[in-house]
C-alpha positions in Angstrom: -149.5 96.3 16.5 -153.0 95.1 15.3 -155.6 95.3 17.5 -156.1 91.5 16.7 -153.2 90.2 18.3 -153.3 92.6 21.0 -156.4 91.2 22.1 -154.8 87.6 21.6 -152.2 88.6 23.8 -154.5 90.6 26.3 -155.8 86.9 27.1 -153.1 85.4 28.2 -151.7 87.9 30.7 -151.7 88.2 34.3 -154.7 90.9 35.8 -151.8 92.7 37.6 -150.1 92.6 34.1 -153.2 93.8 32.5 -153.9 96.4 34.8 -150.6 98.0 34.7 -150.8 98.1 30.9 -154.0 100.3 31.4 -152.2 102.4 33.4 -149.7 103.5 31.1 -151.4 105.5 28.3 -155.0 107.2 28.0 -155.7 105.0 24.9 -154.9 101.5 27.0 -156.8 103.0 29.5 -160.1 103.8 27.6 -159.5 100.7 25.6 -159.3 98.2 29.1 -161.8 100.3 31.4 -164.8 99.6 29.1 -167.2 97.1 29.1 -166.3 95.4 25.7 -162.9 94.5 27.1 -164.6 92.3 30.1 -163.7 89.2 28.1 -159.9 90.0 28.2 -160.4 90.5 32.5 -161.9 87.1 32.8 -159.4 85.4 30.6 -156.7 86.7 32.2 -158.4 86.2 35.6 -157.9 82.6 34.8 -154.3 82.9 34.2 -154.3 82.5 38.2 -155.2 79.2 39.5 -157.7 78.9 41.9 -159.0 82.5 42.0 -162.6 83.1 42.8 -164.9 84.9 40.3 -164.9 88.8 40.1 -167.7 89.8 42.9 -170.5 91.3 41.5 -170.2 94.7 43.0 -167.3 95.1 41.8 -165.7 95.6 38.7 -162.9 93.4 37.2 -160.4 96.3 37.3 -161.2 97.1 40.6 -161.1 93.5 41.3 -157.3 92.9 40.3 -156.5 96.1 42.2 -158.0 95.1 45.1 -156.3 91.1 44.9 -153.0 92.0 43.3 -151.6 95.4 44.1 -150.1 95.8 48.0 -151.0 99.4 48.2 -153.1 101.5 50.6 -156.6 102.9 48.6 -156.3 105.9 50.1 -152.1 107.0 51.4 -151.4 104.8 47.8 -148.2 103.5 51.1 -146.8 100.5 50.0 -146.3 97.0 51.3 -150.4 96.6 52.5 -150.6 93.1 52.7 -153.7 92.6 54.6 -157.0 93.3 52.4 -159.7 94.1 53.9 -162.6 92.1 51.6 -165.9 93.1 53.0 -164.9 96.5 52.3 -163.1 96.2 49.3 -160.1 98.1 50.2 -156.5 97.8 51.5 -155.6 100.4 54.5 -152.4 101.5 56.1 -152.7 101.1 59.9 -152.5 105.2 59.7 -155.4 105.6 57.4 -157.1 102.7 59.2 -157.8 105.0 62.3 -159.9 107.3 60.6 -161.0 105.7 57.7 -162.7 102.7 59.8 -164.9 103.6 63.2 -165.2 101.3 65.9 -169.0 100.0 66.4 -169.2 101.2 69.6 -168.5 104.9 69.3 -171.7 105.3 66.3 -174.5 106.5 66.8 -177.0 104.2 68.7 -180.0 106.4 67.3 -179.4 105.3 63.9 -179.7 101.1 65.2 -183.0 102.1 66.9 -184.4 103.8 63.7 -183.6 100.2 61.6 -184.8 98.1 64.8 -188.1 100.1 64.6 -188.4 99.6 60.9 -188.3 95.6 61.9 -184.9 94.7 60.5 -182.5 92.8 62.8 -180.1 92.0 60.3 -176.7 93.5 59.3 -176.9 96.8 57.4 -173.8 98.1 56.9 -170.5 96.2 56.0 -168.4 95.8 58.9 -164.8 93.9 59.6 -163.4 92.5 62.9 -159.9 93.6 63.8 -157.5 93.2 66.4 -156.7 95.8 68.6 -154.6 96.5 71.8 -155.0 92.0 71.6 -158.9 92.6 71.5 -161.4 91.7 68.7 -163.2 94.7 67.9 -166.2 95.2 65.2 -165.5 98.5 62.6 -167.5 100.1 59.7 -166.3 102.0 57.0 -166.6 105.2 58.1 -167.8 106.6 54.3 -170.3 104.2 54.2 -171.8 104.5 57.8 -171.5 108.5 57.6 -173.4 108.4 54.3 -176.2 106.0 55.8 -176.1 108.2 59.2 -177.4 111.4 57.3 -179.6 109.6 54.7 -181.2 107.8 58.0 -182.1 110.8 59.9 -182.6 113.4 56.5 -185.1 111.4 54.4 -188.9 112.0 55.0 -190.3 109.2 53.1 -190.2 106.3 55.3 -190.8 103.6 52.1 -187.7 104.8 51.0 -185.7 104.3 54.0 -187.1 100.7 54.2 -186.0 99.8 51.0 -182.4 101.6 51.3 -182.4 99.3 54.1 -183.6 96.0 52.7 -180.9 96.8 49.6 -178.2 97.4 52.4 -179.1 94.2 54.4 -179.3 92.1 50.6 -175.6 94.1 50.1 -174.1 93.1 53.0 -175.3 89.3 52.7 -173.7 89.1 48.7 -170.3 90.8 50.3 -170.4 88.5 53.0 -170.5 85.2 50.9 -168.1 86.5 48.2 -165.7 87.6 51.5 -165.5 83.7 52.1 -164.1 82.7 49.3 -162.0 85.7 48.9 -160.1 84.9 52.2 -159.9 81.3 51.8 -158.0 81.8 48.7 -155.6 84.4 50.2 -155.2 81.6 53.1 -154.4 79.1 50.6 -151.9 81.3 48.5 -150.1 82.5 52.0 -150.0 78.7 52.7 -148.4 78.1 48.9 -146.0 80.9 49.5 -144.5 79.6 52.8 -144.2 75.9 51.2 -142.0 77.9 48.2 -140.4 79.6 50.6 -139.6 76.4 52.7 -138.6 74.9 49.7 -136.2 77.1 48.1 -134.9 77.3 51.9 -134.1 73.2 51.7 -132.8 74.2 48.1 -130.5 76.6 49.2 -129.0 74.8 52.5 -128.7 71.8 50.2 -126.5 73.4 47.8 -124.8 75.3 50.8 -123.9 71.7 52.1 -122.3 70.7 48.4 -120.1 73.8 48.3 -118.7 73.0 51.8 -118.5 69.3 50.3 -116.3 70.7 47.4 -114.7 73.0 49.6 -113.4 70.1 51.6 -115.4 70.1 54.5 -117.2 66.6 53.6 -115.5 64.8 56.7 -116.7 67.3 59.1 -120.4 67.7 57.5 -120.7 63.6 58.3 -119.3 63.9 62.2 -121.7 66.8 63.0 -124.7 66.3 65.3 -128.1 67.3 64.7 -128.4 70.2 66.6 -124.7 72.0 64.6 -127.0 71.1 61.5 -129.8 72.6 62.7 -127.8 75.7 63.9 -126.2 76.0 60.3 -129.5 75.8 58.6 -131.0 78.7 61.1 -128.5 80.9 59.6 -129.0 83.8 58.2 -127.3 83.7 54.8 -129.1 79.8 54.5 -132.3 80.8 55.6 -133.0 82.9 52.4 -135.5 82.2 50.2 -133.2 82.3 47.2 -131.9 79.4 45.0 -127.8 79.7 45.5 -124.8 79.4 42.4 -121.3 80.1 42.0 -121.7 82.8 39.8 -124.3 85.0 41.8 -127.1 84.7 39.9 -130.4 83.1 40.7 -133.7 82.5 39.9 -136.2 83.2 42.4 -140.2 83.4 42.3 -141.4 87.1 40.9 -144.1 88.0 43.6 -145.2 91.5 45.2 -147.7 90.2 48.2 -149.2 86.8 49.3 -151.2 87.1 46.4 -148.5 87.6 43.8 -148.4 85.7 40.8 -146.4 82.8 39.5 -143.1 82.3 37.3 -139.7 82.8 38.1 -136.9 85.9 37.2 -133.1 85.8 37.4 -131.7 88.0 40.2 -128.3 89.0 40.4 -126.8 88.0 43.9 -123.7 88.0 45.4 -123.5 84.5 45.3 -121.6 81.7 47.0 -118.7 84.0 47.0 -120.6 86.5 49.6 -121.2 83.6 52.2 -118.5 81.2 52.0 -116.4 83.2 54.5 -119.3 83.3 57.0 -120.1 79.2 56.5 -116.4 78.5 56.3 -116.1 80.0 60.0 -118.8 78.7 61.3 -117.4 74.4 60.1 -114.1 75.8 61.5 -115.9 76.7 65.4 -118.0 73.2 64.9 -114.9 71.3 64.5 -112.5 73.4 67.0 -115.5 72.0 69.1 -115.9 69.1 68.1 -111.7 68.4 68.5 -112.3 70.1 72.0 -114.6 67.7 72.9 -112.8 64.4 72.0 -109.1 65.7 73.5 -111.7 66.3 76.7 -112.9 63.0 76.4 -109.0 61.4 76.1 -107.9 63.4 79.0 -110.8 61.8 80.9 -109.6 58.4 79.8 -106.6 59.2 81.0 -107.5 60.6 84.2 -109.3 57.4 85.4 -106.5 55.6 84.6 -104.1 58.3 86.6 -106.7 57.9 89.8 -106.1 54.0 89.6 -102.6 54.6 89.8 -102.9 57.2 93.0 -105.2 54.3 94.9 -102.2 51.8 94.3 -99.7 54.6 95.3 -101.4 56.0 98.4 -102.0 52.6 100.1 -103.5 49.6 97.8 -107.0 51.0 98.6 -109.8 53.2 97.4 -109.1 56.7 99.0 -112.1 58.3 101.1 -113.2 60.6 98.8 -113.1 58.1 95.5 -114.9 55.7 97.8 -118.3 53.7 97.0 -120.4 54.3 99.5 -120.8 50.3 99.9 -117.3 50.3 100.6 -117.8 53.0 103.2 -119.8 50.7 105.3 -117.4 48.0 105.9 -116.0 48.7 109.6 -112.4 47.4 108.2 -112.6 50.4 106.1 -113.7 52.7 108.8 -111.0 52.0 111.0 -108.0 52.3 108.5 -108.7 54.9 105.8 -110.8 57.7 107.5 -109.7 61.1 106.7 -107.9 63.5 109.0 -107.7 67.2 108.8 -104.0 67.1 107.8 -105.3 65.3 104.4 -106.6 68.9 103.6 -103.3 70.1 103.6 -102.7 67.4 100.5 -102.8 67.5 97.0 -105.8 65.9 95.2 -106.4 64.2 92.1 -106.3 67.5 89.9 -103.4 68.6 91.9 -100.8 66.2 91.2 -102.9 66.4 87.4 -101.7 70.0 87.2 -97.5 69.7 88.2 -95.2 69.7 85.4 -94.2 66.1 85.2 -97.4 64.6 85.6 -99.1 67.1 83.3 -96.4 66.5 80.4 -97.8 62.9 80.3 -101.6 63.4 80.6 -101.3 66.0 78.3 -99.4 64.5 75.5 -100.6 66.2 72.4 -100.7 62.1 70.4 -104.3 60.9 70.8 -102.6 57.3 72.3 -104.0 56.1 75.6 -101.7 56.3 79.0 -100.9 53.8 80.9 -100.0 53.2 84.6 -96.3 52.3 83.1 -96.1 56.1 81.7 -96.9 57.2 85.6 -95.0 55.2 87.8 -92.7 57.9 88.5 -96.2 59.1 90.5 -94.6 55.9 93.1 -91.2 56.7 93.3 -91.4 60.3 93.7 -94.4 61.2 95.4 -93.3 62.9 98.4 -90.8 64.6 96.5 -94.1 65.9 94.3 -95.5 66.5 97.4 -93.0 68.9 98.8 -92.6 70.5 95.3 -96.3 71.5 95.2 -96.6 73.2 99.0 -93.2 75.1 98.2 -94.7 76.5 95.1 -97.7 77.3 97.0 -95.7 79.0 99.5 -93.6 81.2 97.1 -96.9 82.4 95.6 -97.8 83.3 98.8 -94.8 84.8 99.9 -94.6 86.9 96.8 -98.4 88.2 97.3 -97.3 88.9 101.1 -94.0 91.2 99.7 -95.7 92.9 97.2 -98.3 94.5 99.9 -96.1 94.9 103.1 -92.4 96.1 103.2 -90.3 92.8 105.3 -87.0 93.3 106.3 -84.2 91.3 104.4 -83.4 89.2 107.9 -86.6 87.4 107.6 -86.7 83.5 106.4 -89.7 82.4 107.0 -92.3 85.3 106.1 -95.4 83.2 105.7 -94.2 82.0 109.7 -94.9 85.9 110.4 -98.0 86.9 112.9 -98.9 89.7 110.5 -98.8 87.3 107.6 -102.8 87.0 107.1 -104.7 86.4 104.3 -107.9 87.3 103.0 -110.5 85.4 100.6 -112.0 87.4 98.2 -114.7 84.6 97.7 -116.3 84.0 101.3 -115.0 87.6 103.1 -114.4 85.7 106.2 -113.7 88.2 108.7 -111.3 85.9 110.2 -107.6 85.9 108.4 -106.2 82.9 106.7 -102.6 82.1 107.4 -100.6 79.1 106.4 -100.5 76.3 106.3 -104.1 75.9 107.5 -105.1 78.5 104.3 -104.6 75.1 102.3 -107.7 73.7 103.9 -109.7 76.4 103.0 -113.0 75.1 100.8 -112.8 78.3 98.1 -109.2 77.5 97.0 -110.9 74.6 95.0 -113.4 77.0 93.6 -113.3 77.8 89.6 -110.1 80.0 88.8 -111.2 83.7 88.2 -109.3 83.3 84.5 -110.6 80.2 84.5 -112.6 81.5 80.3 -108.7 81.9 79.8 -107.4 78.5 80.8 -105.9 75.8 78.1 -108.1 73.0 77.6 -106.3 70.9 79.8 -107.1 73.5 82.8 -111.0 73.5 81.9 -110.9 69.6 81.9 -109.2 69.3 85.1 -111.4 72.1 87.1 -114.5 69.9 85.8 -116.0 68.7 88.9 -117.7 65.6 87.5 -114.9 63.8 85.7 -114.8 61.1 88.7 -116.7 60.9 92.0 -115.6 63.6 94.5 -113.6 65.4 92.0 -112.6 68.6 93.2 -110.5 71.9 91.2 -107.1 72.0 91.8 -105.4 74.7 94.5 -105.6 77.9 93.2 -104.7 81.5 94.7 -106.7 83.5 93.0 -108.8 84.4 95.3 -105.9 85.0 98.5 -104.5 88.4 98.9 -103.6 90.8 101.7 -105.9 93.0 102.8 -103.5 96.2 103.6 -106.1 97.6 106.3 -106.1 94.1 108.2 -102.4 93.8 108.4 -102.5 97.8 109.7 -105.4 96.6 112.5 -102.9 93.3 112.6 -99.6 95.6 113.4 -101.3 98.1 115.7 -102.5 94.9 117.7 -99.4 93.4 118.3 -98.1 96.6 119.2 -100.4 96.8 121.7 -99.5 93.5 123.3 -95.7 95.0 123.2 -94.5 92.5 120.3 -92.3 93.6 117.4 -94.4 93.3 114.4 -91.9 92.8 112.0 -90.4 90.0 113.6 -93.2 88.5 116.0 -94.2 85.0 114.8 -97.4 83.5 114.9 -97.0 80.9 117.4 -95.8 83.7 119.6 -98.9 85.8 119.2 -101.0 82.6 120.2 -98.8 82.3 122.9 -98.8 86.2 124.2 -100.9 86.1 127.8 -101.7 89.9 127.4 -105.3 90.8 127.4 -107.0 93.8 126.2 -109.5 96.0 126.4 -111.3 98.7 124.7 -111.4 102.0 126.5 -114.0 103.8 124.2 -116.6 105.0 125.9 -119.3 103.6 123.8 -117.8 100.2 124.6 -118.0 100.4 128.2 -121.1 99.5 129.9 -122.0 101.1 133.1 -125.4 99.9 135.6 -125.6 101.4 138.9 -122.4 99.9 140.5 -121.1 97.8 137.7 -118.7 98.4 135.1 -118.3 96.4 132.3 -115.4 96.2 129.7 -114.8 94.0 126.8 -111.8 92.0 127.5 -110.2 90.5 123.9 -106.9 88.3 122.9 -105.6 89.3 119.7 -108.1 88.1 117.5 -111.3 89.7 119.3 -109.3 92.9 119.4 -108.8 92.7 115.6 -112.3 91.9 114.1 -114.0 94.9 117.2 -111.8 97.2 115.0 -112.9 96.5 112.4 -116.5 95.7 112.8 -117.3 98.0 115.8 -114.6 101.4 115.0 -113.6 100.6 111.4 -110.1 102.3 112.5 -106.6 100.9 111.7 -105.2 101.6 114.8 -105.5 100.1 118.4 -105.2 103.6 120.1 -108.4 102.6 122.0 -107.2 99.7 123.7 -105.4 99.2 127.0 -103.7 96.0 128.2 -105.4 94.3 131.3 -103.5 94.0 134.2 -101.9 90.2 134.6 -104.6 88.9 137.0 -107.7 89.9 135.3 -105.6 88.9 131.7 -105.3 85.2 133.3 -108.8 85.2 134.0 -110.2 86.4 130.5 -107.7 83.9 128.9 -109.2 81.0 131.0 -112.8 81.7 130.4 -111.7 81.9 126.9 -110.8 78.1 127.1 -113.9 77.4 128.7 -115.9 78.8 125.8 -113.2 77.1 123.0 -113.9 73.6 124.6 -117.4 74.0 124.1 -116.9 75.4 120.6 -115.1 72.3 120.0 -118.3 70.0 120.9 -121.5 69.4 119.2 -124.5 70.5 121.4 -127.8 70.2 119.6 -128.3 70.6 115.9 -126.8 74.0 115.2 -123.2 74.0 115.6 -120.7 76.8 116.1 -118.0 75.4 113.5 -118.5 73.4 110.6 -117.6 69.8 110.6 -115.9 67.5 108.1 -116.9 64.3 107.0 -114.5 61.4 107.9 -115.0 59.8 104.3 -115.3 62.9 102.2 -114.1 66.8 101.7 -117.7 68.0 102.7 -118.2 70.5 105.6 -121.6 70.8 107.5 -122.9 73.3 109.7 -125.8 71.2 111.1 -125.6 68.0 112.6 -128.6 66.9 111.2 -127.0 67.5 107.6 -123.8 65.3 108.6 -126.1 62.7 109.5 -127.8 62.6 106.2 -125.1 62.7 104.5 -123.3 59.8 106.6 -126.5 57.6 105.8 -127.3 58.5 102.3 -123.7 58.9 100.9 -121.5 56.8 103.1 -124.1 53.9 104.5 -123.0 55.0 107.5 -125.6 54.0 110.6 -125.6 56.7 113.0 -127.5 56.1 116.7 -126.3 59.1 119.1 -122.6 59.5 118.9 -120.6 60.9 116.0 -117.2 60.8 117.4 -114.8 59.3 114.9 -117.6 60.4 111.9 -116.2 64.4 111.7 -113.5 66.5 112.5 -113.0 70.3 112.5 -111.0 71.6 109.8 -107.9 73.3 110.5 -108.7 76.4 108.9 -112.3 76.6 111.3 -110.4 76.3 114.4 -109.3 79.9 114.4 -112.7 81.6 115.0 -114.5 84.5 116.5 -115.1 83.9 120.4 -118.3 85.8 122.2 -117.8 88.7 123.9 -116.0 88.5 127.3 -116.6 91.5 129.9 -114.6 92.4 132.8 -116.4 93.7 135.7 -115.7 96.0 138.1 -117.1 97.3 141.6 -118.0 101.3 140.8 -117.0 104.3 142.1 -113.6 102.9 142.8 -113.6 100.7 139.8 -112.1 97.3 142.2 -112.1 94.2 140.0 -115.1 91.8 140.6 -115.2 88.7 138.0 -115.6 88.3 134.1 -118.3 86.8 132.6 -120.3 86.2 129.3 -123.3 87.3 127.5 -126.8 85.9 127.9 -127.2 82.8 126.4 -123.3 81.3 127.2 -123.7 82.1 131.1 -124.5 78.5 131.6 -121.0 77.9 130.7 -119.3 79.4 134.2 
């Protein structure tokens, strides 16, 4: 080609062309490393818009190296986007640690030499980095170790003073070409994130008209912000890459934040590579979104359930659905307080959850309910009633079977002393039994499956959807504990019962009185002997908390007289269980108005004022009751004494701190 329109075209290319044209042969090379070909440099220095003049200590090769080629100067590793301008280079962070030396670790000799001379000014090029999140000053180490020797080597001290005074002159040009050298890099990594922002917008743009085509245009108009926000933070949208059918684009050609302009066609996967992924994620926003509005008819149709249960369940507002206006009228008070055999009902989301309620509320139309769809609530609401506790109680008769062998002649299994229950939730120590397990707080807790549950589950465990709202009943977290119904058997045994056969109400009723005959549970000072005498419950939880054994081996009966006398201090203490003496009490209390339990009586008070509008001077009587499954609860310990050496009966009596009680 004539050398003519070579040089023609030499001025219209890009340096990082230019330069990679020189290296490709020697004759390019000698050609566009000399002098003469400066002119072709500058024009082609212009090519890039805004791009300061070539420094004048460097040359315009050198230049476009430095500005347009992402490699290290020395490793030649790839990808160095950070230039380091007052020293002309790029460096890898490898070749960085001994190709740059902190200003600290130099030689302080050499400052004192330059100091003495009378300069104060900056002699050697330096460059702030960050390190370990610290600013830190570093020379080039060439440059500083070449100074170094010259410094201390050179015997003419006129010479030193000017190799200084050039230095200091050096280091003052670098320093003002540096500034405009980074604030163009600044502005060009400010130009590339706008491109990069904008092909972004491009892309999710066209992403949005391919759903559009694709038939998603409906769902694109119902979704909220935030799902739009989400789809544009994906991956496959947040490329900076213009997006077609056919897989090809055209994106900006670039190598660094310096790069140059104009655009190349790419081959991409295309549309065809993402769809699936942006097809899956419209199909979760609108399961979602259909989630969310059958949630919000079954909440319609819940309020309109609950008006229908006030009507059924007396004309008025029950407790626990109650304003707490309403709460203060003394009419109120009087007729509709609750009593601890409401606990042993169904709730809203009870009667919600059986069969021929739930095949109405749950209708799969998107029509409203009315009270006529639910009248049969009215006319067959005890039948509901019973229906509900019997499935409850084949549950828990089929939980009981499954963990303890019953003969066939039994009817009533759950009627059964040995029939206890455990809660996995709380680990009360105390058993559960029916029906009094109803009343139990973490049977309305969040079903273990409840990630499982149909929709209509999730929406009826949500605590929210109406004042009070509670979960329904569920069993998942009741089962029999083997080694309690083992302590449980070996007990009764003890007291001379059948196991298999004894009942609960006879267990409560048994007189027998026992007593631990391990020697570490008998207490002996000077002439007193003292055993711990227990009932049936007592007996169970000492072996379990105190010998961790399954059988009663260690205990004795009492004999009848000292048995009567343990079993009446043990009313003595019950009676005064039953009362509320200071602010700590022994059992927690239920609100009249509402399924809460407190432990403090300052708490119900609070909550009588604040929630209810209740006005509370000194007595609470009528404001609480204990629920029925608190009434069966751990007593203190009760000793038997007797006269040493020949062990004569003297009294019982009770630890310190219940003694005021006899």
């Amino acid at each position: 080609m004539p050398l003519d329109i070579l040089v023609e075209v030499f001025s219209f290319m890009h340096p990082r062309d230019l330069l990679n044209l020189a290296r490709t042969t020697k004759d390019f090379r000698a050609f566009l490393m000399s002098r003469t070909s400066a002119p072709f440099w500058k024009s082609a220095r212009q090519t890039v818009e805004g791009l300061p003049d070539c420094p004048p200590y460097l040359s315009e090769p050198a230049y476009a190296n430095l500005m347009f080629f992402a490699l290290c100067h020395h490793c030649l590793k790839s990808n160095i986007q950070n230039a380091l301008f007052e020293l002309s280079v790029r460096y890898c962070r490898d070749c960085q640690r001994y190709l740059l030396i902190d200003v600290q670790e130099t030689d302080y000799r050499m400052d004192e030499v330059v100091i003495k001379m009378g300069f104060e000014e900056p002699y050697l090029t330096s460059v702030i980095l960050s390190r370990d999140s610290v600013d830190r000053l570093f020379y080039h180490r060439p440059e500083y170790e070449n100074f170094r020797d010259f410094c201390f080597l050179v015997q003419d001290e006129a010479e030193l003073v000017r190799s200084i005074k050039d230095r200091i002159a050096s280091v003052q040009v670098i320093s003002e070409s540096c500034e405009a050298l980074y604030a163009w890099k600044e502005a060009q990594v400010q130009n590339r994130a706008q491109e990069l922002d904008r092909l972004r917008e491009e892309r999710f743009t066209t992403i949005m008209d391919f759903l559009r085509k694709d038939g998603w245009g409906d769902e694109l108009d119902r979704m909220e912000p935030e799902d739009l926000y989400e789809l544009a933070e994906k991956p496959y949208a947040r490329k900076p890459q213009k997006l077609t059918r056919r897989g090809e684009s055209l994106v900006p050609s670039h190598t660094h934040a310096g790069g140059g302009d104009g655009e190349v066609l790419k081959k991409d996967s295309g549309w065809a590579s993402i769809c699936e992924d942006a097809h899956a994620f419209m199909e979760d926003v609108q399961s979602q979104r259909l989630k969310m509005e059958r949630r919000a008819l079954l909440h319609d149709r819940l309020v309109v359930f609950v008006g229908l249960l006030d009507v059924v369940e007396g004309q008025k507002k029950r407790p626990y659905l109650a304003d707490p206006e309403d709460l203060g009228n003394s009419e109120y008070d009087k007729d509709d307080k609750r009593s601890p055999e409401d606990d042993l009902q169904p709730r809203i989301a009870d009667y919600a959850m059986m069969p021929s309620l739930r095949e109405v509320l749950d209708d799969p139309g998107d029509h409203p309910v009315t009270e006529d769809h639910l009248w049969q609530l009215r006319d067959h609401q005890a039948a509901l009633i019973v229906q509900w506790k019997q499935t409850l109680q084949n549950r828990l008769v089929e939980k009981l079977r499954a963990a303890i062998a019953l003969p066939d002649d039994i009817d009533d299994p759950l009627s059964l002393a040995i029939a206890s229950f455990s809660c996995l939730a709380c680990h009360r120590s105390v058993p559960l039994r029916y029906p009094e397990l109803l009343a139990h707080r973490c049977l309305r807790r969040l079903p273990i499956h409840m990630g499982t549950a149909d929709l209509y589950t999730m929406t009826m465990n949500l605590r929210k959807v109406v004042p009070q709202f509670s979960s329904p009943v569920t069993l998942d977290y009741v089962h029999v504990d083997r080694q309690v119904v083992e302590r449980l058997t070996a007990v009764i045994d003890t007291l001379g019962l059948d196991p298999l056969h004894a009942t609960q109400h006879d267990l409560e009723r048994c007189e027998g009185r026992m007593y631990c005959a391990y020697g570490k549970c008998q207490t002996e000072t000077g002439d007193l002997l003292q055993l711990r005498g227990c009932n049936w419950l007592s007996a169970l939880l000492h072996m379990e908390e105190v010998h961790n054994e399954t059988s009663a081996c260690g205990f004795r009966l009492l004999d009848e007289h000292e048995a009567v006398q343990v079993a009446r201090l043990e009313e003595i203490v019950k009676s005064h269980l039953d009362s509320i003496a200071g602010d700590r009490t022994f059992l927690r209390r239920a609100c009249r108005f509402c399924p809460k339990r407190f432990l403090s009586r300052t708490s119900l008070v609070n909550h009588l004022e604040s929630q209810h509008s209740v006005d509370i001077e000194d007595d609470l009587d009528g404001y609480f009751y204990i629920p029925l499954d608190e009434r069966t609860q751990r007593l203190p310990k009760i000793y038997v004494c007797y006269d040493l050496p020949d062990r004569r009966y003297r009294d019982v009596g009770l630890p310190k701190g219940w003694r005021d009680l006899l």
